[in-house]
C-alpha positions in Angstrom: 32.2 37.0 42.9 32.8 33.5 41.7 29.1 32.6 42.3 27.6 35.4 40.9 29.6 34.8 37.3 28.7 31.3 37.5 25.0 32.2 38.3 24.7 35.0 35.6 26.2 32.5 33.1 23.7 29.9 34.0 20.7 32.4 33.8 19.1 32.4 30.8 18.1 35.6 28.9 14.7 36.0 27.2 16.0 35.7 23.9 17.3 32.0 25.2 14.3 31.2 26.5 12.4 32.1 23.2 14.5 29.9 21.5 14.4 27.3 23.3 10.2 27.3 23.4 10.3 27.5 20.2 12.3 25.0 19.2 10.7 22.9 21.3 7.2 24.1 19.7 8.8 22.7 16.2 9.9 19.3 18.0 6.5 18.9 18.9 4.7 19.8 15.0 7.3 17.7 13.6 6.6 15.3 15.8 3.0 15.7 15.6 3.4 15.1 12.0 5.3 12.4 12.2 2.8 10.4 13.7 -0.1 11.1 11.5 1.6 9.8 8.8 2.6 6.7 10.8 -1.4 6.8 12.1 -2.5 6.8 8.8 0.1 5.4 6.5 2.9 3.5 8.2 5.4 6.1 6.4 8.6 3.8 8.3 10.2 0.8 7.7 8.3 -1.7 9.1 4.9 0.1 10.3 2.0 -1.1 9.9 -0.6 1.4 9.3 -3.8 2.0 11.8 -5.9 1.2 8.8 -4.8 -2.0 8.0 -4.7 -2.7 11.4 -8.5 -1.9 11.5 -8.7 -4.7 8.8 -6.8 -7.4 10.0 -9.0 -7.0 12.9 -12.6 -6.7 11.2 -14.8 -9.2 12.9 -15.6 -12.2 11.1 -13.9 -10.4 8.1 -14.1 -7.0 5.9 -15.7 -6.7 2.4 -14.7 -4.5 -0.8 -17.4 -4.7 -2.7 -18.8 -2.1 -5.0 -19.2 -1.7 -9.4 -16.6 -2.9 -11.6 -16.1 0.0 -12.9 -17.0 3.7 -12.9 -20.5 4.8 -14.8 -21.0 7.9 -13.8 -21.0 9.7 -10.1 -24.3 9.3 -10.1 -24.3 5.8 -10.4 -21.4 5.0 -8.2 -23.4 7.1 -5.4 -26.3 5.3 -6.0 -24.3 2.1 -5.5 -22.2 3.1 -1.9 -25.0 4.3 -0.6 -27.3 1.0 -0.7 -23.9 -1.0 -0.6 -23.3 0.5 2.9 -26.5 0.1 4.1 -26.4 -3.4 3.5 -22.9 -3.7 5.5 -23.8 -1.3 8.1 -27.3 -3.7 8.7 -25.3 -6.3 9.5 -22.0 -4.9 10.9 -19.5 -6.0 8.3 -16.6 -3.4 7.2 -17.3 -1.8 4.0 -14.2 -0.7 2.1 -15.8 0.3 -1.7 -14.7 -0.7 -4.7 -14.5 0.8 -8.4 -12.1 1.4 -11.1 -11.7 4.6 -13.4 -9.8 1.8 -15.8 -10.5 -1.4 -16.8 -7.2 -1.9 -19.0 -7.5 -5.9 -19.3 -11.2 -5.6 -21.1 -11.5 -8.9 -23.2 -12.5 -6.7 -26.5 -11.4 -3.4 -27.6 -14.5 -2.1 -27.8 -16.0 -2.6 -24.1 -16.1 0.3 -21.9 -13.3 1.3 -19.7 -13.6 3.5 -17.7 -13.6 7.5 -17.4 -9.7 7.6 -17.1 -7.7 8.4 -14.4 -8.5 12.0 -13.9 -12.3 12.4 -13.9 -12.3 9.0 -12.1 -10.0 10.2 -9.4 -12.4 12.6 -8.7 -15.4 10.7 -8.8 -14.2 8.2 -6.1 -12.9 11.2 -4.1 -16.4 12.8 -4.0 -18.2 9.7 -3.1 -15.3 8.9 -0.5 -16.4 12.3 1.0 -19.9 12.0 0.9 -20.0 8.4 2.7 -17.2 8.6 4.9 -15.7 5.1 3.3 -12.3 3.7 2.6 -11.7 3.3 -1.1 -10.3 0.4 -3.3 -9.5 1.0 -6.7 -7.0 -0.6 -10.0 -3.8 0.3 -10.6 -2.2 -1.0 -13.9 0.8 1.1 -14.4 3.7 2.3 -11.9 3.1 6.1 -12.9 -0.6 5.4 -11.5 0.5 4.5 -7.8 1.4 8.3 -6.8 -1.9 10.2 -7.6 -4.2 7.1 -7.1 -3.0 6.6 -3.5 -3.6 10.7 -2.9 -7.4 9.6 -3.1 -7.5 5.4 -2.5 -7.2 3.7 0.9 -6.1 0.8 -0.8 -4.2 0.0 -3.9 -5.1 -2.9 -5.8 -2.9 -5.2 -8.3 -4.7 -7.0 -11.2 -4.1 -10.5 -11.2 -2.6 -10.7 -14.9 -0.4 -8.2 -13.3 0.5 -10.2 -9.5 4.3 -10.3 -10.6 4.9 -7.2 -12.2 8.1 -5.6 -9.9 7.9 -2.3 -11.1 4.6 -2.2 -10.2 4.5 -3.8 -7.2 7.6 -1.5 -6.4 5.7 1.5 -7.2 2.6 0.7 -5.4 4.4 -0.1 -1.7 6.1 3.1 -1.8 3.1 5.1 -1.3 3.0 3.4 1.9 -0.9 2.8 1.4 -2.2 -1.2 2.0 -1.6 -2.9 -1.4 -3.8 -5.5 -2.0 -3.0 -8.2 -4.9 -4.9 -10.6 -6.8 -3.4 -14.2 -7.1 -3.2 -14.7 -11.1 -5.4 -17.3 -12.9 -2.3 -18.7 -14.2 -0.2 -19.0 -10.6 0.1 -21.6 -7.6 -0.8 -20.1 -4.1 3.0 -20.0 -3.3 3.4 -17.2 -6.2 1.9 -14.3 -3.6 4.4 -14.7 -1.0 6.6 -13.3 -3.6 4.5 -10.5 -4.7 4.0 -9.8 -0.8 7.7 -9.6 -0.7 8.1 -7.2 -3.2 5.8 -4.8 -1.9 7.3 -5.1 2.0 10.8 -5.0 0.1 9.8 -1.3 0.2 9.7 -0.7 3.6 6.0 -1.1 3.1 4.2 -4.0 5.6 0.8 -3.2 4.5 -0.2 -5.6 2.0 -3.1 -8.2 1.1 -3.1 -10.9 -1.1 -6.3 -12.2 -2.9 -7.4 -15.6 -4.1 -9.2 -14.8 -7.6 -9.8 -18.6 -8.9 -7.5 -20.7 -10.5 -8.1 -21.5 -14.6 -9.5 -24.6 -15.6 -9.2 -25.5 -19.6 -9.5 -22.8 -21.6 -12.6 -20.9 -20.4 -13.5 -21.6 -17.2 -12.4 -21.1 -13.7 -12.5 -22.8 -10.1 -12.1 -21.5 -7.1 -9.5 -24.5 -4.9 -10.2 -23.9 -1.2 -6.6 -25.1 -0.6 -5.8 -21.9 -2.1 -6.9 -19.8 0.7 -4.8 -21.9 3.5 -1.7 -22.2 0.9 -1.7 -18.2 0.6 -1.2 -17.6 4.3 2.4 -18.6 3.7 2.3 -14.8 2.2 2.0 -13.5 5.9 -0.3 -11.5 5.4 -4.4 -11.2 5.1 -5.6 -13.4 2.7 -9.1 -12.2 1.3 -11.6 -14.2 -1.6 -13.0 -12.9 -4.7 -16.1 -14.5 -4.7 -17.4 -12.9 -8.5 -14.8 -12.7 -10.4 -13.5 -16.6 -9.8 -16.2 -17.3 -11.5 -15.8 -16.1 -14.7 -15.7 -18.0 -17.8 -13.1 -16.1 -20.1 -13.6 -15.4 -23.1 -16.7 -18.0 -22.8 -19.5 -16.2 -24.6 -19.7 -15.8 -28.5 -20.5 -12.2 -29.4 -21.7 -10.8 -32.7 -19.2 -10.5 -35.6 -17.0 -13.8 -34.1 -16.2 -12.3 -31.0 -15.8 -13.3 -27.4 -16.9 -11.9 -24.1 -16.8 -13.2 -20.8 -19.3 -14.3 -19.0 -19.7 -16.0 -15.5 -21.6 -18.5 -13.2 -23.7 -15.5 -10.9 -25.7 -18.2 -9.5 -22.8 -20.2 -7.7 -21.9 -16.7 -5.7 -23.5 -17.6 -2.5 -22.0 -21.1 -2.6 -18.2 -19.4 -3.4 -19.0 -17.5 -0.8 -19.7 -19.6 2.2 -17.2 -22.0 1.1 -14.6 -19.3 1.6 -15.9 -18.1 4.8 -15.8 -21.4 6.2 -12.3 -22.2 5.5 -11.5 -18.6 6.8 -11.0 -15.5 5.3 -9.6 -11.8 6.2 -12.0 -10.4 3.8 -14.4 -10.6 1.0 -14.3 -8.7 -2.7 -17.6 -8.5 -4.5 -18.0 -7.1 -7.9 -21.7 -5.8 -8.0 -24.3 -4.4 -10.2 -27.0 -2.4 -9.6 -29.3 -5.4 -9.3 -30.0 -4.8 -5.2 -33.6 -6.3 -5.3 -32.8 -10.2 -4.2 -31.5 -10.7 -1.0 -29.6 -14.1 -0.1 -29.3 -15.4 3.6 -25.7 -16.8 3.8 -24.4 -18.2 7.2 -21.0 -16.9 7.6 -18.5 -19.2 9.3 -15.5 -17.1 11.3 -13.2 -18.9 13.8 -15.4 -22.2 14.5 -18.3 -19.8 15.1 -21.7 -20.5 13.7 -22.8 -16.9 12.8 -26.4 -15.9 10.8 -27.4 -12.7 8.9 -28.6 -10.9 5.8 -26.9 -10.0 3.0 -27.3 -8.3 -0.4 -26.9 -10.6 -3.6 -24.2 -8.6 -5.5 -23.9 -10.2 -8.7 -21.7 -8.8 -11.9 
Protein backbone atom coordinates (compact mmCIF):
# COMPACT_ATOMS: atom_id res chain seq x y z
CA UNK A 1 0.00 0.00 0.00
CA UNK A 2 2.91 2.23 0.91
CA UNK A 3 4.32 1.86 -2.62
CA UNK A 4 1.40 2.44 -4.50
CA UNK A 5 0.72 6.05 -2.52
CA UNK A 6 4.24 6.88 -3.12
CA UNK A 7 3.99 5.84 -6.79
CA UNK A 8 0.57 7.61 -7.44
CA UNK A 9 2.05 10.71 -5.82
CA UNK A 10 5.06 10.62 -8.03
CA UNK A 11 2.93 10.10 -11.21
CA UNK A 12 2.24 12.89 -12.89
CA UNK A 13 -1.33 13.84 -14.31
CA UNK A 14 -1.82 15.28 -17.78
CA UNK A 15 -2.60 18.60 -16.58
CA UNK A 16 1.12 18.43 -14.83
CA UNK A 17 2.60 17.35 -17.77
CA UNK A 18 0.91 20.28 -19.80
CA UNK A 19 2.39 22.57 -17.60
CA UNK A 20 5.35 21.52 -17.40
CA UNK A 21 5.79 21.48 -21.51
CA UNK A 22 4.65 24.44 -21.60
CA UNK A 23 6.54 26.15 -19.35
CA UNK A 24 9.31 24.73 -20.71
CA UNK A 25 8.09 25.99 -24.32
CA UNK A 26 8.23 29.66 -22.69
CA UNK A 27 11.91 28.97 -21.23
CA UNK A 28 12.84 28.22 -24.62
CA UNK A 29 11.08 31.65 -26.58
CA UNK A 30 12.42 33.63 -23.86
CA UNK A 31 15.36 32.19 -24.22
CA UNK A 32 15.30 32.31 -27.87
CA UNK A 33 14.76 35.91 -27.50
CA UNK A 34 17.26 36.53 -25.41
CA UNK A 35 19.84 35.67 -27.67
CA UNK A 36 18.77 37.54 -30.61
CA UNK A 37 19.15 40.49 -28.88
CA UNK A 38 22.57 39.50 -27.52
CA UNK A 39 23.18 38.18 -31.52
CA UNK A 40 22.37 41.37 -32.69
CA UNK A 41 22.74 43.99 -30.02
CA UNK A 42 24.77 42.94 -27.01
CA UNK A 43 21.51 43.88 -24.82
CA UNK A 44 23.98 42.76 -21.35
CA UNK A 45 26.51 44.21 -19.50
CA UNK A 46 29.51 43.57 -21.12
CA UNK A 47 28.47 41.86 -24.63
CA UNK A 48 29.73 42.65 -27.47
CA UNK A 49 27.44 42.50 -30.29
CA UNK A 50 27.93 39.92 -33.48
CA UNK A 51 28.03 43.00 -35.60
CA UNK A 52 30.76 44.68 -34.15
CA UNK A 53 32.36 41.61 -33.96
CA UNK A 54 31.98 41.28 -37.78
CA UNK A 55 33.88 44.71 -37.85
CA UNK A 56 36.67 44.30 -35.63
CA UNK A 57 37.30 41.38 -37.81
CA UNK A 58 36.87 42.97 -41.45
CA UNK A 59 39.97 42.10 -43.31
CA UNK A 60 42.41 44.69 -43.89
CA UNK A 61 39.66 47.05 -42.52
CA UNK A 62 35.86 48.10 -43.10
CA UNK A 63 34.65 51.36 -44.76
CA UNK A 64 31.60 53.79 -44.06
CA UNK A 65 31.50 55.65 -46.82
CA UNK A 66 28.42 57.11 -48.56
CA UNK A 67 26.83 61.22 -49.11
CA UNK A 68 27.06 63.62 -46.41
CA UNK A 69 23.87 64.09 -46.22
CA UNK A 70 20.45 63.03 -47.53
CA UNK A 71 19.26 64.52 -51.09
CA UNK A 72 16.62 62.61 -51.88
CA UNK A 73 15.95 58.62 -51.95
CA UNK A 74 16.66 58.65 -55.18
CA UNK A 75 19.91 60.03 -54.90
CA UNK A 76 21.00 58.13 -51.83
CA UNK A 77 19.97 54.83 -53.92
CA UNK A 78 21.87 55.94 -56.73
CA UNK A 79 24.86 56.36 -54.34
CA UNK A 80 24.71 52.70 -52.27
CA UNK A 81 24.23 51.09 -55.17
CA UNK A 82 27.57 52.13 -57.10
CA UNK A 83 29.18 52.57 -53.52
CA UNK A 84 28.73 48.78 -53.00
CA UNK A 85 29.70 47.71 -56.08
CA UNK A 86 32.85 49.36 -55.66
CA UNK A 87 33.36 47.51 -52.11
CA UNK A 88 31.98 44.34 -53.18
CA UNK A 89 34.73 44.48 -56.41
CA UNK A 90 37.24 44.46 -54.12
CA UNK A 91 36.00 42.74 -50.92
CA UNK A 92 36.05 45.50 -48.50
CA UNK A 93 33.00 45.83 -45.85
CA UNK A 94 30.57 48.42 -46.79
CA UNK A 95 28.69 49.92 -43.85
CA UNK A 96 26.82 53.25 -45.61
CA UNK A 97 26.79 56.42 -44.57
CA UNK A 98 24.31 59.58 -44.60
CA UNK A 99 22.68 61.96 -42.36
CA UNK A 100 18.97 63.23 -42.35
CA UNK A 101 20.73 66.39 -40.25
CA UNK A 102 23.60 68.26 -40.69
CA UNK A 103 23.12 70.48 -37.39
CA UNK A 104 26.82 71.97 -37.31
CA UNK A 105 26.39 73.59 -41.10
CA UNK A 106 28.97 76.57 -41.16
CA UNK A 107 25.99 79.00 -42.46
CA UNK A 108 22.47 79.14 -41.66
CA UNK A 109 21.42 78.98 -44.94
CA UNK A 110 23.12 75.54 -46.23
CA UNK A 111 21.06 72.66 -46.59
CA UNK A 112 20.41 70.22 -43.84
CA UNK A 113 18.97 67.64 -44.28
CA UNK A 114 15.18 66.22 -44.65
CA UNK A 115 14.82 65.95 -40.72
CA UNK A 116 14.66 63.07 -38.69
CA UNK A 117 11.39 61.60 -39.81
CA UNK A 118 11.41 61.48 -43.65
CA UNK A 119 15.19 60.71 -43.28
CA UNK A 120 14.61 57.81 -40.99
CA UNK A 121 12.78 56.44 -43.62
CA UNK A 122 14.83 57.07 -46.45
CA UNK A 123 17.86 55.21 -44.92
CA UNK A 124 15.50 52.43 -43.89
CA UNK A 125 14.33 51.87 -47.45
CA UNK A 126 17.66 51.84 -48.97
CA UNK A 127 18.98 49.62 -45.92
CA UNK A 128 16.21 47.26 -47.27
CA UNK A 129 16.84 47.41 -50.71
CA UNK A 130 20.83 46.70 -50.42
CA UNK A 131 20.93 44.58 -47.63
CA UNK A 132 23.63 47.13 -45.88
CA UNK A 133 24.46 48.12 -42.41
CA UNK A 134 23.77 51.86 -41.85
CA UNK A 135 25.72 54.81 -40.19
CA UNK A 136 24.12 57.86 -39.64
CA UNK A 137 24.38 61.48 -37.04
CA UNK A 138 23.05 61.82 -34.01
CA UNK A 139 23.24 65.37 -32.33
CA UNK A 140 20.79 65.23 -29.54
CA UNK A 141 20.07 62.53 -26.74
CA UNK A 142 16.21 62.33 -27.75
CA UNK A 143 17.64 61.18 -31.31
CA UNK A 144 19.47 57.93 -30.04
CA UNK A 145 16.07 55.91 -29.46
CA UNK A 146 14.31 56.11 -32.88
CA UNK A 147 17.63 56.48 -34.89
CA UNK A 148 19.08 53.19 -33.50
CA UNK A 149 15.35 51.41 -34.56
CA UNK A 150 16.79 51.93 -38.23
CA UNK A 151 20.93 52.57 -37.89
CA UNK A 152 23.45 49.82 -37.32
CA UNK A 153 25.65 52.24 -36.05
CA UNK A 154 25.34 55.52 -34.10
CA UNK A 155 27.66 58.17 -34.88
CA UNK A 156 28.88 61.16 -32.53
CA UNK A 157 29.93 64.45 -34.22
CA UNK A 158 33.20 65.53 -33.32
CA UNK A 159 32.23 69.14 -31.86
CA UNK A 160 30.06 66.88 -29.90
CA UNK A 161 32.96 63.84 -28.73
CA UNK A 162 32.35 64.88 -24.89
CA UNK A 163 28.93 65.52 -24.62
CA UNK A 164 27.73 62.85 -21.60
CA UNK A 165 24.24 63.07 -22.06
CA UNK A 166 24.72 62.14 -25.35
CA UNK A 167 27.13 59.73 -25.24
CA UNK A 168 24.95 58.32 -22.31
CA UNK A 169 22.00 58.26 -24.55
CA UNK A 170 23.57 56.71 -27.51
CA UNK A 171 25.21 53.43 -25.54
CA UNK A 172 22.01 52.65 -24.15
CA UNK A 173 20.55 51.54 -27.32
CA UNK A 174 23.08 49.00 -27.09
CA UNK A 175 23.83 49.62 -31.01
CA UNK A 176 28.00 50.15 -31.85
CA UNK A 177 28.59 53.92 -31.21
CA UNK A 178 31.05 55.26 -33.20
CA UNK A 179 32.76 58.79 -32.25
CA UNK A 180 34.69 61.29 -33.95
CA UNK A 181 37.88 62.68 -32.17
CA UNK A 182 37.19 66.60 -31.95
CA UNK A 183 39.38 69.07 -33.95
CA UNK A 184 39.99 70.72 -30.78
CA UNK A 185 41.09 67.40 -28.57
CA UNK A 186 44.42 65.24 -27.96
CA UNK A 187 44.08 61.49 -28.93
CA UNK A 188 43.82 60.75 -25.13
CA UNK A 189 40.30 62.71 -25.09
CA UNK A 190 38.44 59.34 -26.69
CA UNK A 191 39.29 56.98 -24.11
CA UNK A 192 37.00 59.07 -22.17
CA UNK A 193 34.25 59.29 -24.54
CA UNK A 194 34.77 55.41 -24.99
CA UNK A 195 34.26 55.26 -21.30
CA UNK A 196 31.21 56.93 -21.24
CA UNK A 197 29.50 55.01 -23.67
CA UNK A 198 30.82 51.36 -22.05
CA UNK A 199 29.77 53.08 -18.62
CA UNK A 200 26.40 51.96 -19.98
CA UNK A 201 26.80 48.56 -20.03
CA UNK A 202 27.46 49.13 -23.68
CA UNK A 203 31.10 47.62 -25.16
CA UNK A 204 30.29 48.33 -28.63
CA UNK A 205 31.95 51.51 -29.43
CA UNK A 206 34.46 53.02 -32.15
CA UNK A 207 36.40 56.01 -31.98
CA UNK A 208 37.51 58.07 -35.11
CA UNK A 209 40.42 60.16 -35.94
CA UNK A 210 38.86 63.28 -37.87
CA UNK A 211 42.13 65.68 -38.11
CA UNK A 212 43.47 67.83 -35.70
CA UNK A 213 43.12 71.92 -36.30
CA UNK A 214 45.95 73.85 -37.43
CA UNK A 215 45.57 77.85 -37.20
CA UNK A 216 42.49 79.02 -37.81
CA UNK A 217 41.33 77.33 -41.07
CA UNK A 218 43.03 74.44 -41.78
CA UNK A 219 43.45 70.99 -40.61
CA UNK A 220 46.09 68.06 -40.43
CA UNK A 221 45.68 64.72 -40.08
CA UNK A 222 48.88 63.57 -37.18
CA UNK A 223 49.49 59.83 -37.82
CA UNK A 224 50.45 59.62 -34.14
CA UNK A 225 46.83 60.12 -33.65
CA UNK A 226 45.83 56.87 -34.87
CA UNK A 227 48.37 54.78 -32.50
CA UNK A 228 47.64 57.31 -29.40
CA UNK A 229 43.73 56.43 -29.86
CA UNK A 230 44.16 52.76 -29.30
CA UNK A 231 44.58 53.66 -25.65
CA UNK A 232 40.59 53.96 -26.07
CA UNK A 233 40.46 50.03 -26.42
CA UNK A 234 38.59 49.95 -28.93
CA UNK A 235 38.59 50.14 -33.07
CA UNK A 236 40.19 53.02 -34.05
CA UNK A 237 38.92 54.02 -37.70
CA UNK A 238 40.27 57.42 -40.08
CA UNK A 239 38.24 59.95 -41.75
CA UNK A 240 40.05 60.45 -44.62
CA UNK A 241 37.60 63.60 -46.18
CA UNK A 242 36.65 65.36 -43.70
CA UNK A 243 40.36 65.97 -41.99
CA UNK A 244 40.76 67.77 -44.66
CA UNK A 245 38.69 70.43 -44.54
CA UNK A 246 39.61 74.03 -44.36
CA UNK A 247 36.91 75.61 -42.00
CA UNK A 248 35.36 78.33 -42.68
CA UNK A 249 38.30 78.82 -45.50
CA UNK A 250 36.30 80.00 -48.44
CA UNK A 251 34.82 83.58 -48.80
CA UNK A 252 31.18 83.37 -50.02
CA UNK A 253 29.04 86.13 -51.44
CA UNK A 254 27.63 88.85 -49.06
CA UNK A 255 31.07 88.37 -46.46
CA UNK A 256 30.39 84.97 -45.76
CA UNK A 257 32.37 81.81 -45.20
CA UNK A 258 32.04 78.28 -46.24
CA UNK A 259 34.24 75.44 -45.93
CA UNK A 260 36.10 74.03 -48.32
CA UNK A 261 38.75 71.23 -48.46
CA UNK A 262 42.03 69.75 -50.06
CA UNK A 263 39.97 66.67 -52.29
CA UNK A 264 43.13 66.07 -54.05
CA UNK A 265 45.31 64.97 -50.86
CA UNK A 266 42.41 62.02 -50.23
CA UNK A 267 44.38 59.23 -51.68
CA UNK A 268 47.57 60.37 -49.89
CA UNK A 269 45.30 60.64 -46.28
CA UNK A 270 44.35 57.55 -47.12
CA UNK A 271 47.34 55.29 -47.60
CA UNK A 272 48.98 57.02 -44.88
CA UNK A 273 46.30 55.81 -42.58
CA UNK A 274 46.20 52.41 -43.89
CA UNK A 275 49.75 51.96 -43.36
CA UNK A 276 49.94 52.91 -39.82
CA UNK A 277 46.83 50.57 -39.37
CA UNK A 278 43.43 51.21 -39.15
CA UNK A 279 40.04 49.28 -38.09
CA UNK A 280 38.21 51.15 -40.69
CA UNK A 281 37.86 53.84 -43.21
CA UNK A 282 34.96 56.80 -43.39
CA UNK A 283 34.61 58.50 -46.71
CA UNK A 284 32.30 61.33 -47.29
CA UNK A 285 31.40 61.03 -51.16
CA UNK A 286 29.66 62.72 -53.98
CA UNK A 287 28.23 61.62 -56.81
CA UNK A 288 31.37 62.17 -58.80
CA UNK A 289 32.08 58.14 -59.46
CA UNK A 290 33.77 58.61 -62.82
CA UNK A 291 37.74 58.69 -61.70
CA UNK A 292 39.01 55.73 -60.22
CA UNK A 293 42.30 55.90 -57.98
CA UNK A 294 44.64 52.73 -57.49
CA UNK A 295 45.68 52.99 -53.75
CA UNK A 296 47.79 50.14 -52.21
CA UNK A 297 46.42 49.31 -48.93
CA UNK A 298 48.80 48.37 -46.24
CA UNK A 299 47.11 45.91 -43.33
CA UNK A 300 49.34 44.01 -40.83
CA UNK A 301 52.84 44.29 -42.68
CA UNK A 302 51.07 43.01 -45.77
CA UNK A 303 51.64 44.54 -49.15
CA UNK A 304 48.08 44.35 -50.62
CA UNK A 305 46.91 46.04 -54.31
CA UNK A 306 43.38 46.90 -55.68
CA UNK A 307 40.92 49.35 -57.11
CA UNK A 308 39.04 51.73 -55.62
CA UNK A 309 36.50 54.53 -56.29
CA UNK A 310 37.78 58.20 -55.78
CA UNK A 311 35.05 59.52 -53.29
CA UNK A 312 35.55 63.00 -52.91
CA UNK A 313 33.13 65.66 -50.94
Amino acid sequence: VKQSKKTDVNRKSPKHKNLALGSRRVFQIASGCLNICIYNFGFMDGMESKFYQELKAADPFFVMAGPNVIQSEEHLFKMCRQIKHVTDSVGLKLVFKSSFDKANRTSAKSFRGPGIDEGLKILKACKTTFDVPIVTDIHEPFQAEPVSQVADILQIPAFLCRQTDLLVAAGQTGKVISIKKGQFCAASVMRNSADKVRGTGNPNVAVCERGTMFGYSDLIVDPRNLMWMRDANCPVLADITHSLQQPAGRAIGDGGVASGGLRDMIPCIARTCVAVGVDGIFMASSATFQNFVHIVLLKNGQHVSSNASQMIY
